[in-house]
MARNUDREN-605708 format. One line per 3 residues: number of its first residue (from 1); their letters; for each residue x, y, z of C-alpha. Coordinates in pm, 1 decimal. Each point is the difference from the previous one (the first is absolute). Example, Ala and Ser with C-alpha at 12.3 -4.5 7.8 and 13.67 -1.06 7.14 Angstrom:
2
1	as	1230.0 -450.0 780.0 | 137.0 344.0 -66.0
This chain:
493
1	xxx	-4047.4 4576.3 2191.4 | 123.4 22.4 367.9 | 127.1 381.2 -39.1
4	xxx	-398.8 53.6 -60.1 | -83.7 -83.1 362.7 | 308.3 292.3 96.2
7	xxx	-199.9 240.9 -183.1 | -307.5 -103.4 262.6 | 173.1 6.6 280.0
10	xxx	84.9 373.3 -152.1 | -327.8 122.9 -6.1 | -67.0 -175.7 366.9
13	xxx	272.7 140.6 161.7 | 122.5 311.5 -91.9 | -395.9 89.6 -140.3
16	xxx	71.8 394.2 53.8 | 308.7 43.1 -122.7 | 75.3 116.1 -383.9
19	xxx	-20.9 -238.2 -265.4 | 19.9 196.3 -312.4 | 20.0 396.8 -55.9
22	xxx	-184.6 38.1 -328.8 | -45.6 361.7 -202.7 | 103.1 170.9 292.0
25	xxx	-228.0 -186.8 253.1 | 92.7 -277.9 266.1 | -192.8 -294.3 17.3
28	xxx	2.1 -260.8 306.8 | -7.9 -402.6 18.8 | -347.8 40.8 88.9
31	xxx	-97.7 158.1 -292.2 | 215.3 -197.0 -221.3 | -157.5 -355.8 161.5
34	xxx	-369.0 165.6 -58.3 | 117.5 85.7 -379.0 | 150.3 -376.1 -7.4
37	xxx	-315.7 -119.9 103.2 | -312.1 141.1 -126.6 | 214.2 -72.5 -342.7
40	xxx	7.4 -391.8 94.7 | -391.8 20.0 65.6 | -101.6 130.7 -302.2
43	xxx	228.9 -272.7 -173.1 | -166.1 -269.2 167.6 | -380.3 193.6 -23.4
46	xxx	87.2 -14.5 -354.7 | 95.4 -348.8 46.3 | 311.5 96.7 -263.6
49	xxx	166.4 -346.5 -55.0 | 248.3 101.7 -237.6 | 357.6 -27.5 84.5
52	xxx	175.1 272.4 -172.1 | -170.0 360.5 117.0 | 108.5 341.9 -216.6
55	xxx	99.3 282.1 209.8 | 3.2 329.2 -93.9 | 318.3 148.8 114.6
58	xxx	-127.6 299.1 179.1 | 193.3 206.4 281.6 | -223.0 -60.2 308.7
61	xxx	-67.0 -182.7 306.1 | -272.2 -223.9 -174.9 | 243.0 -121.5 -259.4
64	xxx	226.2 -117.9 216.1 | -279.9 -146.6 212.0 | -68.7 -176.6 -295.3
67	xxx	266.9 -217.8 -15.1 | 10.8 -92.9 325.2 | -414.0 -72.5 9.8
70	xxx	105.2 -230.7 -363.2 | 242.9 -186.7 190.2 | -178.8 -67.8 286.3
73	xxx	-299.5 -159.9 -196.1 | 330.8 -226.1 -226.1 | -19.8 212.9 -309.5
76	xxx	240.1 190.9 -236.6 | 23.6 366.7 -68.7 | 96.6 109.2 -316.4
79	xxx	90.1 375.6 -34.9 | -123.8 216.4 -251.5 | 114.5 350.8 -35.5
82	xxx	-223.3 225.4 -130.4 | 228.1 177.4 -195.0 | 113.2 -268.5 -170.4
85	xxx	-129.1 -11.4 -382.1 | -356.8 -123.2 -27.8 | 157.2 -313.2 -232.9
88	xxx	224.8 -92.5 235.5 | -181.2 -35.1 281.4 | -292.2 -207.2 -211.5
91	xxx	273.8 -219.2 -89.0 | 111.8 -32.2 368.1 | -369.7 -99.1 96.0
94	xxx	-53.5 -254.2 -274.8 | 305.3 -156.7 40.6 | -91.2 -25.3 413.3
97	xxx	-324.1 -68.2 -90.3 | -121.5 261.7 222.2 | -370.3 32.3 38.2
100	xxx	-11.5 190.0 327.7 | 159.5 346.4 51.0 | 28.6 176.9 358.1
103	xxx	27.9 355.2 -66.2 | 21.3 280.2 222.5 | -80.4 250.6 -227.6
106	xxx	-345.0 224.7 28.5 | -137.2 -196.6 -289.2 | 113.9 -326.5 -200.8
109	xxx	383.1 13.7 -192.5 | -121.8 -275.3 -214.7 | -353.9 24.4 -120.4
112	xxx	-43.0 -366.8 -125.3 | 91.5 -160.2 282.3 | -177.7 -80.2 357.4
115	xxx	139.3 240.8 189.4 | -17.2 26.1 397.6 | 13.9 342.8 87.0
118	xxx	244.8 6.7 320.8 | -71.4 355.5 140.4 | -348.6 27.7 59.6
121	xxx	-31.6 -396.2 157.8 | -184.6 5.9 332.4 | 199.2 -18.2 310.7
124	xxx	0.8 -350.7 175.9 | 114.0 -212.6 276.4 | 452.8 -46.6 -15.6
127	xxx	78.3 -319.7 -156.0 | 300.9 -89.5 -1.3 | 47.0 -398.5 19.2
130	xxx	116.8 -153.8 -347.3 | -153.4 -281.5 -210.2 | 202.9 -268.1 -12.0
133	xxx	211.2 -14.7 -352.2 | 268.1 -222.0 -133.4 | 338.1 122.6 -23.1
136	xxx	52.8 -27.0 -362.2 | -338.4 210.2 -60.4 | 94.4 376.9 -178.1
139	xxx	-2.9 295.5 203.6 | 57.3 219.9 -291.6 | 57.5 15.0 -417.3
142	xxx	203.8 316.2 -116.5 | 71.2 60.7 -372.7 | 334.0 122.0 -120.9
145	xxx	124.6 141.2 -284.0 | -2.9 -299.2 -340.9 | 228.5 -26.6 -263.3
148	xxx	-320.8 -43.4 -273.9 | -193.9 298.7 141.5 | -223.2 -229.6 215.7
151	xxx	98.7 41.0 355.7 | 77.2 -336.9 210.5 | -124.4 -103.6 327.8
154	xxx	163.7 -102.5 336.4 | -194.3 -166.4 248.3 | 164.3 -5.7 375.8
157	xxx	-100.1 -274.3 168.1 | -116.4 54.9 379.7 | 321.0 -185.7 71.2
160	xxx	200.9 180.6 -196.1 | -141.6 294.1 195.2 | 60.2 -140.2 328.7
163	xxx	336.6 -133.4 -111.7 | 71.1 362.0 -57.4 | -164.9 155.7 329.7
166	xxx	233.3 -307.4 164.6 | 334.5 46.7 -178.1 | -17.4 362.7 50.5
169	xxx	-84.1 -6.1 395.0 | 282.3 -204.6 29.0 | 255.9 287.9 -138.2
172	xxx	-68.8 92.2 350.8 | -106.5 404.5 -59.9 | -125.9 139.0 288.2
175	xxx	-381.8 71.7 -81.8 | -223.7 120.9 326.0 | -366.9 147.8 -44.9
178	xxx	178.5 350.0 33.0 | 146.6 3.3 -318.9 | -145.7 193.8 -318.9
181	xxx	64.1 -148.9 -319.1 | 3.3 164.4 -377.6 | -199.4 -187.3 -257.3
184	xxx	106.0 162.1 -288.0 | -134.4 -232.6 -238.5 | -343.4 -66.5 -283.9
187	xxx	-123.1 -270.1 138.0 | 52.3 -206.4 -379.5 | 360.9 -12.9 125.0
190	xxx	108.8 -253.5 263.0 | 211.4 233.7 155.5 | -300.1 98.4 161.7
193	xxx	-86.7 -294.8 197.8 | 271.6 20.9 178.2 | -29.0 360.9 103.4
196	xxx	-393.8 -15.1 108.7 | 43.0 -344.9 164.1 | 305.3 -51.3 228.2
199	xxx	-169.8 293.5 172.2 | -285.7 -96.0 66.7 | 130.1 -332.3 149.7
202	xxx	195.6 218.4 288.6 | -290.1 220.8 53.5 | 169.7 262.1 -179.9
205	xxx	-114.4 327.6 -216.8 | -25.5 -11.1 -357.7 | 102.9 363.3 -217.3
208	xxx	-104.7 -37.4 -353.9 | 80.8 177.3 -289.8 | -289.8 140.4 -150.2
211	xxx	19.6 -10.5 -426.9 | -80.7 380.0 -41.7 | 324.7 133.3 173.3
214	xxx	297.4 41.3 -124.1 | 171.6 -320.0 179.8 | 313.6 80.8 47.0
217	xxx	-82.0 353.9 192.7 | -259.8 -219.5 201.5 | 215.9 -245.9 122.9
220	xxx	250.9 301.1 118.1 | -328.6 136.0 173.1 | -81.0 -306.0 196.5
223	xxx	345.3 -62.9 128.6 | 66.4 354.7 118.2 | -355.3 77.1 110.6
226	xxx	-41.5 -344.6 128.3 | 309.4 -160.0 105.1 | -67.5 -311.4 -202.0
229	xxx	237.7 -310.2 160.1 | -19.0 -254.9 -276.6 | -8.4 65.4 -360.4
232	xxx	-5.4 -225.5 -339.5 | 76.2 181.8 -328.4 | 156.0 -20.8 -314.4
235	xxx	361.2 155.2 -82.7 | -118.8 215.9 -257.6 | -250.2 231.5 269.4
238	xxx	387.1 101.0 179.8 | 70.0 159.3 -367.4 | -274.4 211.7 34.9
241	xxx	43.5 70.9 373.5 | 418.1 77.0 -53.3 | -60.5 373.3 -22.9
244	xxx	-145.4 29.1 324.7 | 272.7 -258.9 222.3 | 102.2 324.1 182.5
247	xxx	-367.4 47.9 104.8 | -37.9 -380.1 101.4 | 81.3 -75.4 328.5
250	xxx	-217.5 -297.1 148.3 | 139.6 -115.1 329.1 | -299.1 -209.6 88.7
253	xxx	43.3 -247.9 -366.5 | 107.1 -372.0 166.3 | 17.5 -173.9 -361.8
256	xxx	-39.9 135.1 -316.1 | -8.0 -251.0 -277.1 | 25.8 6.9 -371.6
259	xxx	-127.1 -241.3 -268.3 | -107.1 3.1 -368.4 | 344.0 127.0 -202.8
262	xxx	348.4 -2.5 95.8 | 104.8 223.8 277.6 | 326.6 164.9 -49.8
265	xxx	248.1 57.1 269.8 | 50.9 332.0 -39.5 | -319.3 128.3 23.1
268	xxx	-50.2 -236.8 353.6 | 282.6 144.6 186.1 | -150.5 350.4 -81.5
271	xxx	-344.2 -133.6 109.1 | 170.2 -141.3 323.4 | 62.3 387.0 114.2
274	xxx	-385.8 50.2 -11.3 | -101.3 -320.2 238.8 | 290.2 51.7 232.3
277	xxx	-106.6 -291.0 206.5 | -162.0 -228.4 -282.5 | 106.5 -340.0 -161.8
280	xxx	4.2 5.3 -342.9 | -112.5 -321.2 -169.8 | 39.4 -96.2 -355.8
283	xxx	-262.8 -272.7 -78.9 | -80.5 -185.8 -329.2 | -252.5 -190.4 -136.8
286	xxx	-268.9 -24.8 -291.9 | -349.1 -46.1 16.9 | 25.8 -342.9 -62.8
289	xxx	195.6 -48.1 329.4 | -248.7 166.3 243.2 | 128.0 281.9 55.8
292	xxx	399.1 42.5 58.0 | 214.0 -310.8 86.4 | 330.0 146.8 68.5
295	xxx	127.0 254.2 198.3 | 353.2 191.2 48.9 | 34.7 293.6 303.0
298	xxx	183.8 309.3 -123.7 | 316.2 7.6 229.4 | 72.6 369.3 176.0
301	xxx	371.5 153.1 -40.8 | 132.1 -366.5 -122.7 | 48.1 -155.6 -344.1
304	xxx	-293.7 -113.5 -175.5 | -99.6 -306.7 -226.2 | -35.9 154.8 -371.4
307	xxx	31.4 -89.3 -368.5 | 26.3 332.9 -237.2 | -94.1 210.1 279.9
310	xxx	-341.2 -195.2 88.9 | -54.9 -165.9 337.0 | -37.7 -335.8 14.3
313	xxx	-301.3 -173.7 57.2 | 163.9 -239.8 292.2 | -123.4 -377.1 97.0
316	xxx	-338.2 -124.4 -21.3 | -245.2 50.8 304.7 | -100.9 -352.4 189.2
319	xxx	-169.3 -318.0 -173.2 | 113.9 190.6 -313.2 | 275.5 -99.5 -301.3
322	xxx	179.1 185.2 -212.7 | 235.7 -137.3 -293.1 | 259.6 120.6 -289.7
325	xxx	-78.7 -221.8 -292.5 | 152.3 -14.7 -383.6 | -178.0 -39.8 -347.5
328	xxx	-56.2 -423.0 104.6 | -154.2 80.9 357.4 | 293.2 -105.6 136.1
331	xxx	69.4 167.0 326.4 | 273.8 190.6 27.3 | 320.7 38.7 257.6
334	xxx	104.7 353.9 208.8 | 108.6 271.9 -255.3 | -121.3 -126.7 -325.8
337	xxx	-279.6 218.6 -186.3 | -353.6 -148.7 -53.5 | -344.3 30.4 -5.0
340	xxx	-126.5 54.5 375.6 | -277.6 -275.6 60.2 | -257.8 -14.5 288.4
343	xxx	-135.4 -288.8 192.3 | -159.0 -63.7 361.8 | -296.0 56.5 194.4
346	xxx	-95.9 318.7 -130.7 | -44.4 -134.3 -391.0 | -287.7 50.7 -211.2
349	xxx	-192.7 -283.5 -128.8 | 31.5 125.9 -327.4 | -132.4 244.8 -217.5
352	xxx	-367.3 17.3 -31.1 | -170.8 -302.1 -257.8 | 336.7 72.8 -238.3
355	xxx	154.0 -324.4 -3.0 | 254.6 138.6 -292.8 | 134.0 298.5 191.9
358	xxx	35.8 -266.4 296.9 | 230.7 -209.2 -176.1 | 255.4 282.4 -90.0
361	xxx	-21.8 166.8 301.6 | 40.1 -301.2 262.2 | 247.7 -313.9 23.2
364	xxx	89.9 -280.4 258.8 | 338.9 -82.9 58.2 | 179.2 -211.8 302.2
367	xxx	102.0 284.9 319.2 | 122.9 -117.2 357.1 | -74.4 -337.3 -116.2
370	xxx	-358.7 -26.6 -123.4 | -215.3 132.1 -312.7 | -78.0 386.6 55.2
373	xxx	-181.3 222.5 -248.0 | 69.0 316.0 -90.4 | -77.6 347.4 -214.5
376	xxx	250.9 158.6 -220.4 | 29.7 365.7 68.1 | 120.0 89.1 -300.3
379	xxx	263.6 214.8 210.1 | 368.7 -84.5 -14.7 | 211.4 2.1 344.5
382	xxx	294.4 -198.5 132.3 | -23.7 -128.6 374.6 | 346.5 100.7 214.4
385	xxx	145.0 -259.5 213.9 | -168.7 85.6 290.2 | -349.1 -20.6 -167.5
388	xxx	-55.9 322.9 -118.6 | -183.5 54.1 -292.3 | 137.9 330.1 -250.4
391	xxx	-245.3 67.9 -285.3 | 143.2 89.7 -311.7 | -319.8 84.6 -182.5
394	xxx	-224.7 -106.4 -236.1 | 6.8 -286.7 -265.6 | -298.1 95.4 -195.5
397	xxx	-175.2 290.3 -84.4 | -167.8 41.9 324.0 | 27.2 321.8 214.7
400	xxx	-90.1 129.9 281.1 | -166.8 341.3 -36.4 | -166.1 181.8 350.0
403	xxx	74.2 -325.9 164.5 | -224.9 -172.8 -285.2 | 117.3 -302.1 -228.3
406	xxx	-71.0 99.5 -304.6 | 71.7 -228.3 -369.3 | 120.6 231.4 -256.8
409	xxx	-161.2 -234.4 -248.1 | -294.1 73.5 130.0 | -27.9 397.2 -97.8
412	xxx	193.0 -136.8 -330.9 | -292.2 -201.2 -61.2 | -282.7 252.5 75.9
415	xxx	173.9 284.7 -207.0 | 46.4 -219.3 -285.7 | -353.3 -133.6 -0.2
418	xxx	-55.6 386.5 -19.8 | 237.5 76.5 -250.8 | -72.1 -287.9 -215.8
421	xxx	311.8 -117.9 -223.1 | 211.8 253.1 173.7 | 370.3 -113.7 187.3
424	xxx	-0.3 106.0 390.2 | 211.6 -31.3 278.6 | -11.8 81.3 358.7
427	xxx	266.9 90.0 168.4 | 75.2 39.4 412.0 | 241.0 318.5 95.4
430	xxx	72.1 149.9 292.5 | -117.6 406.9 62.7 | 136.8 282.2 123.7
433	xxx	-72.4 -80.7 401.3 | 149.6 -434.1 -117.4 | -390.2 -111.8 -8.5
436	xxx	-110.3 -249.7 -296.1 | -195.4 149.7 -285.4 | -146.6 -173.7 -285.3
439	xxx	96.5 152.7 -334.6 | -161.9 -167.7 -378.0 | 209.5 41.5 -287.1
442	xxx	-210.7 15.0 -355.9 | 150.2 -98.5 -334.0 | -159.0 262.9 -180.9
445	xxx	95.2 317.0 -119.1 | -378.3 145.9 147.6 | -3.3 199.0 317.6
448	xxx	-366.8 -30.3 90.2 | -54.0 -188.9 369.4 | -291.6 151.7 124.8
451	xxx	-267.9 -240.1 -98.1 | 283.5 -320.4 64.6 | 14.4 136.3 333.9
454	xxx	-354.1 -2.8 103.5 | -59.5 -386.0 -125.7 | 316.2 -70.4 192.6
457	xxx	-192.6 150.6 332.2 | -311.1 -172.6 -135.8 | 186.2 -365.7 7.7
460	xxx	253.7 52.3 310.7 | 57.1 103.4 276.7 | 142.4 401.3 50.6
463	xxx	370.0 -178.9 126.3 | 5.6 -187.6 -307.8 | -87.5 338.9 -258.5
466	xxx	330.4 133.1 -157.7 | 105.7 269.3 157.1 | 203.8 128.2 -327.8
469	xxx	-39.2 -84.1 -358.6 | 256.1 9.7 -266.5 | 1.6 -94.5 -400.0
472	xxx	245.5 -126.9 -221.0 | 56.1 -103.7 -322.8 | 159.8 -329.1 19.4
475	xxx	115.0 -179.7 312.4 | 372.6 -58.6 32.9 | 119.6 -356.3 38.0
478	xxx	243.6 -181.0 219.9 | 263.8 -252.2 -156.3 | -265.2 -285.9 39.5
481	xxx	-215.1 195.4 -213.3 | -227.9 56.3 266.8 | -140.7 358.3 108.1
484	xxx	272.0 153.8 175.6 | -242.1 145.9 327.0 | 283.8 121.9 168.1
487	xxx	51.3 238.6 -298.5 | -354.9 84.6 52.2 | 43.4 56.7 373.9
490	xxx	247.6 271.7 -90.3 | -323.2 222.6 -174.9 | -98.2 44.8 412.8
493	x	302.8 113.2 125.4
């Protein structure tokens, strides 16, 4: 990975300077290249040969030299929240076949596994040089959300990674080692990379989010307190923040992007008042595509690109393909609705050891000429005739809640394991402040939920719990005799 010889030339060059502010304290290059490499010497003490190396997703300057260290020496991280349910995150390391965990923590996460203790590692000489690695070698495996309760992998390759770090230098944002960046994200969601690593490639700061504050009230901290210049977040954290937009006024913002749900285009002009000198990007992309892949600037004082009063996603970034295509994968002309497909330099190569899932999810078809492949979204859009893509929203019953994809059938499955023989649904609705909720509609005339809810936070994620619970007798039908879920939608409103 060239971008990892960037990150040395970093720590060489601008070695006093602010790489990361963490739980209030500021920590330079210098001590992020010692944390980097007294990590990659105990690895190699060790003599840890594995490939694929648990992380435990921890808010601190050792984490993220972590990463970096696992890179240099051609391994994989894969990120482990500690919050996460004990069952998911065993079924995240077998499935990675993780025997090696780097934790930060004062004493091991995960008791039955070799753990190396970052914190406490001797200080050492700076290493910095990478091993040599092939390209199509993984630089990390995150798990999202499955439709059978068993969450699936995606392994980025270190050229999809690159790809990325290439495609998105080339969008041509002005990125010096002045600037201080938000990273707003757990470090299970790809989101993240982004925000910790572009950074660190300028010789810029890093501001984190730490998980015990309330993030939304955080993130308003750091930009006033702070005069943050680049930001990455999803659309649903401006919800929260709309009460205070008279308060907001950060001058200093350069680009402030969004990514994760749709971003309405109301909601960006107001934002647009609080980063008076910002550009507002729209970007889109799924896990499986590194990342985002697309990107559309919010236009001041002129009209805007929008479908139903969401911004449009715009054209794909460099060495990057996007496509409309119908039921028969056959692509589809300007204006006509489709599923939005993804292809290009920033692809997965396919879902971890789940050949199945691989064969619904990806297809090759003929584009510019020769064979490309590509991943089905499982969004519907309709590309304009000058390129732009406008999404229209979602085909299945995936959504997007706190910037997380999330499979309905996946809480379906877990509460009916729970409830046995009992009918569930979950449903997606919009609150109060337009953020996504899950809600779980019972067939039952019983109004118990409290021990349903705590196997729920036992088996998922706290995103994925329902947020509201509501019983019925019999679920009402559409004219195909299916269950009518917009009628069950209505129960939310």
């Amino acid at each position: 990975m060239k971008f990892l010889g960037d990150i040395q030339y970093s720590a060489e060059n601008y070695r006093d300077r602010n790489a990361f502010f963490l739980n209030e304290t500021y920590y330079s290059y210098t001590d992020f290249a010692r944390a980097i490499s007294k990590i990659r010497k105990a690895l190699n003490s060790l003599e840890i040969s594995d490939k694929n190396i648990g992380l435990v997703a921890n808010n601190d300057l050792e984490t993220y030299a972590s990463i970096i260290a696992l890179w240099l020496e051609g391994k994989a991280y894969i990120p482990l929240n500690p919050d996460n349910p004990a069952d998911r995150n065993e079924n995240v390391i077998s499935q990675a076949e993780i025997r090696t965990i780097l934790d930060s923590s004062q004493q091991a996460t995960f008791q039955n596994y070799s753990t190396i203790l970052t914190t406490d590692l001797p200080v050492c000489e700076i290493d910095l040089d990478p091993k040599k690695v092939n390209d199509d070698e993984i630089a990390y495996i995150l798990f999202t959300s499955g439709t059978t309760g068993v969450p699936k992998g995606v392994p980025i390759s270190r050229a999809n990674l690159s790809g990325f770090i290439k495609s998105f230098e080339e969008l041509g944002y002005s990125i010096t080692e002045e600037d201080r960046f938000l990273q707003m994200f757990d470090l299970t969601f790809d989101l993240s990379v982004m925000s910790y690593l572009v950074p660190l490639l300028k010789g810029a700061c890093v501001y984190p989010v730490p998980p015990d504050k309330i993030k939304y009230s955080y993130i308003f901290e750091l930009m006033d307190e702070h005069d943050l210049t680049f930001s990455l977040m999803v659309p649903s954290i401006l919800h929260y923040l709309r009460p205070y937009f008279h308060e907001i006024n950060c001058p200093k913002m350069k680009y402030s992007l969004f990514c994760g749900e749709a971003l309405p285009e109301d909601i960006s002009q107001e934002w647009s008042r609080c980063l008076p000198n910002a550009e507002i990007i729209n970007v889109y992309g799924p896990t499986e595509d590194t990342i985002f892949c697309t990107h559309y600037t919010y236009r001041r004082n002129a009209p805007n690109k929008s479908h139903n009063g969401i911004l449009s996603v715009g054209k794909s970034m460099n060495y990057n393909f996007t496509i409309v295509v119908n039921d028969e994968n056959e692509i589809l002309p300007a204006g006509e609705k489709g599923e939005l497909c993804l292809g290009g330099i920033q692809l997965t190569p396919g879902y971890w050891r789940n050949e199945e899932k691989n064969k619904e999810a990806f297809f090759t078809v003929k584009y510019n000429g020769a064979p490309c492949r590509f991943y089905r979204t499982g969004d519907l859009a309709y590309k304009d005739m000058d390129g732009d893509m406008l999404y229209l929203g979602r085909k299945d019953f995936q959504v997007k809640v706190q910037g997380f994809r999330v499979e309905l059938s996946e809480i379906e499955f877990h509460a009916k394991t729970f409830l046995t023989k009992t009918n569930v649904v979950a449903i997606a609705f919009s609150n109060a402040i337009d953020n996504s909720e899950i809600g779980l509609v019972i067939e039952s005339d019983k109004s118990d939920t409290s021990q349903l809810l705590t196997y729920l936070r036992a088996q998922m994620p706290a995103y994925m719990v329902p947020t509201q619970i509501r019983f019925i007798n019999n679920f009402p039908l559409n004219v195909n005799g299916k269950t009518d879920r917009n009628k069950l939608t209505e129960m939310f409103k």
